[in-house]
SEKE-807608 format. One line per 10 residues: number of its first residue (from 1); for each residue y negated, z negated, x negated of C-alpha. Coordinates in steps of 0.5 Angstrom, whole numbers, padded with zeros to 4 digits. Last residue first. Example, Ala and Ser with C-alpha at 12.3 -4.5 7.8 and 13.67 -1.06 7.14 Angstrom:
residues 2
2	0002 -0014 -0027 | 0009 -0016 -0025
***
This chain:
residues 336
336	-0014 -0031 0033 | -0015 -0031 0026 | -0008 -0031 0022 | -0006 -0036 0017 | 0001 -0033 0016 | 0004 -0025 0019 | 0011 -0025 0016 | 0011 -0018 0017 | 0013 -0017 0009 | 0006 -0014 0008
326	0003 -0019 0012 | 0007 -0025 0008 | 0005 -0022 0001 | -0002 -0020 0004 | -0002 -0028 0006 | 0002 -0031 0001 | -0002 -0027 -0006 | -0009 -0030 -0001 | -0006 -0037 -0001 | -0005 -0037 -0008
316	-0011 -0034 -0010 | -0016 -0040 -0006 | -0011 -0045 -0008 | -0013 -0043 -0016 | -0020 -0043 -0014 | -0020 -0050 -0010 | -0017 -0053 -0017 | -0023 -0051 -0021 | -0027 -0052 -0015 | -0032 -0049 -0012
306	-0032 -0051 -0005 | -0038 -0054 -0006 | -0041 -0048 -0009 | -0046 -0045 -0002 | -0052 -0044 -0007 | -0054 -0051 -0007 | -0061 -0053 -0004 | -0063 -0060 -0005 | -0069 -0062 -0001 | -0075 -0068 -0001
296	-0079 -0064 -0005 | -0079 -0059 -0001 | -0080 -0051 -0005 | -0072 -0049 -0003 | -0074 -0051 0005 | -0080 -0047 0004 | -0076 -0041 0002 | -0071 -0042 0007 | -0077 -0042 0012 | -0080 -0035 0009
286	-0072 -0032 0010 | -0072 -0035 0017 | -0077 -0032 0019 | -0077 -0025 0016 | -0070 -0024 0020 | -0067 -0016 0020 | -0069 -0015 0012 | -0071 -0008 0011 | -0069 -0005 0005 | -0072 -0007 -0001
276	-0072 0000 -0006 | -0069 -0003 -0013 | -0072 -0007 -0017 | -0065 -0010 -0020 | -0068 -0017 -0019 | -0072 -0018 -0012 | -0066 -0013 -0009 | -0061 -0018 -0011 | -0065 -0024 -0009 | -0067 -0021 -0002
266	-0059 -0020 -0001 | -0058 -0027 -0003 | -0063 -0028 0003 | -0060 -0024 0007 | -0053 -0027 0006 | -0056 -0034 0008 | -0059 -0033 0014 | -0058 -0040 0016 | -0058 -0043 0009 | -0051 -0046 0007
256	-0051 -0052 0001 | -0055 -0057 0004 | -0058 -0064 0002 | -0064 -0066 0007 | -0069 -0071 0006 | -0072 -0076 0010 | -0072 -0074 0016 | -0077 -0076 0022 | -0083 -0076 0016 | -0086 -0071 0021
246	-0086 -0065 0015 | -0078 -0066 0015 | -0077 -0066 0022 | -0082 -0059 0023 | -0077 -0056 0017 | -0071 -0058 0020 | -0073 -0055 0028 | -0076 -0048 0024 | -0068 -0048 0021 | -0065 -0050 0027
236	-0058 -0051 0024 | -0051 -0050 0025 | -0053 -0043 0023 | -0053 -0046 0015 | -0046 -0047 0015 | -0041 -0053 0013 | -0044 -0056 0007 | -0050 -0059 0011 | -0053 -0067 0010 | -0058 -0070 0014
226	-0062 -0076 0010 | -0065 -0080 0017 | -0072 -0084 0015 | -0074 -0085 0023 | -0067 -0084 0027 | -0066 -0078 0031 | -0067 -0076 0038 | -0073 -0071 0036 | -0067 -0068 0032 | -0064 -0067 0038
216	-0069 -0063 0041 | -0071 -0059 0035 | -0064 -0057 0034 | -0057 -0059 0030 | -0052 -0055 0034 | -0056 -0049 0032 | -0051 -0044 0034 | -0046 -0049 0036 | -0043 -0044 0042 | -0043 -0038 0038
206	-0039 -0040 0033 | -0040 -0044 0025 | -0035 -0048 0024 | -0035 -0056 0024 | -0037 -0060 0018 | -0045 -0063 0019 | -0046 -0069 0016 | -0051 -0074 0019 | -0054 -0080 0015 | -0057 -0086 0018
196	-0054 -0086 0024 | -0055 -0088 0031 | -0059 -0082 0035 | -0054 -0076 0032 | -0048 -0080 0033 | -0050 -0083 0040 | -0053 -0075 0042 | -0047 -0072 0040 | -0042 -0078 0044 | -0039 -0082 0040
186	-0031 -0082 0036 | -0030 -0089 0033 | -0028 -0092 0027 | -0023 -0096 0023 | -0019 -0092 0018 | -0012 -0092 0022 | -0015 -0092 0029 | -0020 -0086 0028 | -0014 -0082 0026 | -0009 -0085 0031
176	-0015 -0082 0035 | -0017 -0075 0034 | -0022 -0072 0037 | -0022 -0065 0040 | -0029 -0064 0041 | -0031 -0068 0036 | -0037 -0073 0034 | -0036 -0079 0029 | -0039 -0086 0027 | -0036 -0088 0020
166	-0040 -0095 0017 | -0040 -0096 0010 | -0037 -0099 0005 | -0038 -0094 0001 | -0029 -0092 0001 | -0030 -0093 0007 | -0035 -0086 0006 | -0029 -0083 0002 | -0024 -0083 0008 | -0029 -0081 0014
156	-0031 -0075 0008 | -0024 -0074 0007 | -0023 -0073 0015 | -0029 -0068 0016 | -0025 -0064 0011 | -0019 -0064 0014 | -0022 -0063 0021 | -0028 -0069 0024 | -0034 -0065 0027 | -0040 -0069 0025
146	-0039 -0075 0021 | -0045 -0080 0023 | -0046 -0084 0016 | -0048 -0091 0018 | -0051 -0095 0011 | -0048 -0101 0010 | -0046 -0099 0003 | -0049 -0093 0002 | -0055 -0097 -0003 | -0062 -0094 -0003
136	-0067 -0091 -0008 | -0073 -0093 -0012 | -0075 -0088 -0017 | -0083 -0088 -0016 | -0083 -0095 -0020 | -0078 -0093 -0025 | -0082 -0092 -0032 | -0078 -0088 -0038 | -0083 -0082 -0038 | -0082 -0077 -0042
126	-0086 -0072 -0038 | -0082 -0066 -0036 | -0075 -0069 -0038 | -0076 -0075 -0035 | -0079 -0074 -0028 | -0075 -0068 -0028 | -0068 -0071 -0029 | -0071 -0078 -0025 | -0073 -0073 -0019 | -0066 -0069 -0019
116	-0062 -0077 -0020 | -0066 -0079 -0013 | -0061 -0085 -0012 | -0059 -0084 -0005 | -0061 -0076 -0005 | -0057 -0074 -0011 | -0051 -0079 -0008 | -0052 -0075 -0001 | -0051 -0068 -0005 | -0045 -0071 -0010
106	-0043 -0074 -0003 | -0042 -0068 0001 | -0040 -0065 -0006 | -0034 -0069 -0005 | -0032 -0067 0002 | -0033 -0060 0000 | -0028 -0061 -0006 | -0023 -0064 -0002 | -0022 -0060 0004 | -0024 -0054 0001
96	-0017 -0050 0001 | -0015 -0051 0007 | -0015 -0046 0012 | -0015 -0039 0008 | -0016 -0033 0013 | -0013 -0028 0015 | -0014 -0022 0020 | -0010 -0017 0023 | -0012 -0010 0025 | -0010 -0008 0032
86	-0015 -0004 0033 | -0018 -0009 0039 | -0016 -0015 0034 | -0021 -0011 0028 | -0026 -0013 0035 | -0024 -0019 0035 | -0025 -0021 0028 | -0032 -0019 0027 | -0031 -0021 0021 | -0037 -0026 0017
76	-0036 -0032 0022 | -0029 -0032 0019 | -0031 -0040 0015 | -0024 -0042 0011 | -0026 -0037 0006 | -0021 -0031 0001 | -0022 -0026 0007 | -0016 -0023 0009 | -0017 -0016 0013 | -0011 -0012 0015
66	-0009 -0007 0018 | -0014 -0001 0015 | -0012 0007 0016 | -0018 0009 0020 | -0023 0005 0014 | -0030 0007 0017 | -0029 0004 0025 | -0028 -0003 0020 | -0034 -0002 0017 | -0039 0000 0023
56	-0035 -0005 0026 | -0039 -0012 0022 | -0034 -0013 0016 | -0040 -0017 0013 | -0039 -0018 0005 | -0042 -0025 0003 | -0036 -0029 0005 | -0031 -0027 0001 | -0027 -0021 0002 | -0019 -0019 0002
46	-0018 -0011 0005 | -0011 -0008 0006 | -0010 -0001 0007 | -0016 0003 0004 | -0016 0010 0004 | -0023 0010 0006 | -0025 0006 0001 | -0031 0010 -0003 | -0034 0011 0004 | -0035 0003 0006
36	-0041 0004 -0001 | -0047 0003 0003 | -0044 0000 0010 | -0042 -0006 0005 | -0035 -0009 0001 | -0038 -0014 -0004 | -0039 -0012 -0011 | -0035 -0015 -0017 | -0029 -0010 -0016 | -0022 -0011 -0015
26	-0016 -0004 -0014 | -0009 -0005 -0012 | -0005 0001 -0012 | 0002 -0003 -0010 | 0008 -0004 -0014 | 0005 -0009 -0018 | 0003 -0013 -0013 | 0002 -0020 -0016 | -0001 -0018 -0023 | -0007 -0015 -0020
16	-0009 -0022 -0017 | -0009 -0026 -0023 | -0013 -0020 -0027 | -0018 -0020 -0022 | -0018 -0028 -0022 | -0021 -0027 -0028 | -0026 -0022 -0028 | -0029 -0024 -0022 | -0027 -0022 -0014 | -0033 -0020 -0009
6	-0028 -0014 -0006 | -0020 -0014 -0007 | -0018 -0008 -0004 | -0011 -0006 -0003 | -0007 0000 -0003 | 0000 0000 0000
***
């Protein structure tokens, strides 16, 4: 069969090269887009990352596609019911994440908690040893509002015990031996947002949660609340986060995702090559993203809290499995 592996580094290109050696495999660094679809139309199987969007157009434009698998646990990059209308089957790697993100959770909060990027700076810019605007918070006894409680929402729970602090959850399917076992309780939405004093965002992102976190309920929060994203950034009103950073309701944000994300980067590669700017769909929120970067009071990463030595190797393994499982018709992860 011939395969695609797109958005791949040169070292995972030869991991995965060696796996289908009786395949006409072919890997390449750029994600798969509606400029260069046309180089593939041969293509039989196609793995990405999140930044390629696999949108119909490009699926209309790969006549001999069966099978999109991407390398992420989020999907909302893939039109995945329209490829299931095609009859074209789409993978995804479940469970990859649930330690590393659950750790950079805490790697943001901590940052935040003990304002390490300001002592960084406050040293290196100005040698300066003194303390006074350095003062930060403890996380014990602190409650910290978990938001969407799958694998990894569940290792937050369990790390955040490990603080001594107080878990609070929402979840629309609540598991409650686990609430049990680690000595929790599940609230509602607005209990969870108006109670804690630092929220977490761990849900997928669909059509229903767009912009779970909002203007509305941000208004309901706690004065001086830390709100943490490493799920994806359309979970959040960016507009609404910047107005209750301004209004001193929240007192820092830590987030790895960015609503209009792969715009964003897209706007980033066309500032570096120079290259003609193609028009960007939402200007919006690329100038919030861009105040939000700006804001002393928030941390943004570039989406690496998944990123991992040994979340990369569990990445390669489950996509081997998947094509491995497909090709054999013995279908595994699949998105429905």
């Amino acid at each position: 069969m011939k395969i695609v592996f797109f958005e791949l580094f040169k070292s995972e290109q030869n991991i995965l090269q060696k796996f289908f050696t009786d395949h006409e495999v072919f890997c390449s660094e750029e994600k798969l887009t509606e400029e260069n679809v046309g180089l593939y139309k041969e293509v039989e199987i196609i793995s990405v990352f999140i930044n390629s969007g696999i949108n119909k157009k490009i699926i209309d434009s790969l006549p001999n596609l069966k099978f999109i698998t991407t390398r992420s646990t989020g999907f909302d990059h893939i039109d995945y019911k329209y490829a299931e209308n095609k009859g074209i089957k789409v993978s995804n790697v479940p469970a990859y994440g649930s330690y590393p993100v659950a750790e950079f959770t805490f790697a943001l909060l901590l940052t935040l908690s003990r304002k390490i990027y300001d002592a960084y700076n406050h040293l290196r810019e100005g040698a300066d040893f003194s303390i006074f605007s350095l003062q930060g918070f403890n996380l014990h006894g602190k409650t910290i509002g978990v938001i969407g409680t799958g694998r990894i929402g569940k290792n937050v729970v369990k790390i955040a015990k490990s603080f001594n602090m107080k878990v609070i959850a929402y979840d629309i399917y609540p598991d409650l031996i686990f609430a049990k076992e680690n000595n929790f309780e599940y609230k509602s939405l607005y209990e969870v947002v108006s109670q804690s004093d630092i929220l977490s965002l761990h849900v997928p992102y669909s059509k229903e949660n767009y912009h779970l976190i909002n203007k509305e309920n941000i208004s309901k929060m706690k004065r001086g609340v830390y709100l943490i994203n490493t799920a994806r950034g359309e979970l959040i009103d960016t507009q609404a986060l910047i107005w209750g950073l301004k209004e001193g309701i929240i007192a820092g944000a830590g987030l790895d995702v960015l609503e209009g994300e792969r715009e964003l980067k897209e706007e980033f590669e066309i500032l570096s090559s120079f290259s003609k700017a193609e028009k960007i769909k939402d200007y919006r929120t690329l100038l919030e993203d861009h105040i939000l970067i700006d804001m002393p009071n928030v941390i943004v990463t570039p989406h690496i809290a998944f990123y991992s030595k040994e979340a990369g190797e569990e990445i390669i393994k489950i996509t081997e499995e998947n094509i491995k499982g497909f090709i054999a018709g013995k279908f595994q992860n699949l998105i429905k």
